[in-house]
C-alpha positions, -999 to +999 in steps of 0.1 A: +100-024-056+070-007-054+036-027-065+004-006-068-032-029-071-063-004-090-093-026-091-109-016-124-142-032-118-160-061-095-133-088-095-106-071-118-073-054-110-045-040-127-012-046-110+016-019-116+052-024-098+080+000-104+117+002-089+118+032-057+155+030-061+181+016-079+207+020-060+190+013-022+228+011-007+233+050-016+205+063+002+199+076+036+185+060+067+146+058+061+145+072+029+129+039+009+102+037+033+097+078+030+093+070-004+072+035-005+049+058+024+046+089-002+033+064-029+008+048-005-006+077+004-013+085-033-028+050-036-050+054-011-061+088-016-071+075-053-091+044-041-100+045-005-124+024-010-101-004-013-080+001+014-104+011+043-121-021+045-086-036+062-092-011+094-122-033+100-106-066+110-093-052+142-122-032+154-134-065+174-117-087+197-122-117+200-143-136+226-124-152+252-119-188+257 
């Protein structure tokens, strides 16, 4: 399964999901993740504005004890 999250406006989304293969035992080594990586990309190339805000969390460390 594949689920893809479009925020429409301030505090709405529209959640999509769709089957990457039916059959996952007839396919070759890494080929669902090639896959779930191709439709990603697309994701985030359409809203980057969602996604890049994620990068942020692990910019800082935090303080020692």
């Amino acid at each position: 399964m594949y689920v893809t999250v479009n925020r429409v406006k301030r505090g709405y989304y529209e959640v999509h999901s769709e089957i990457l293969v039916s059959d996952p035992k007839n396919t070759k080594e890494g080929e669902i993740s090639e896959l779930h990586t191709r439709k990603l990309e697309v994701d985030i190339k359409a809203q980057p504005e969602v996604w890049l805000w994620s990068h942020r969390r692990w910019k800082h460390k935090r303080p020692k004890a």
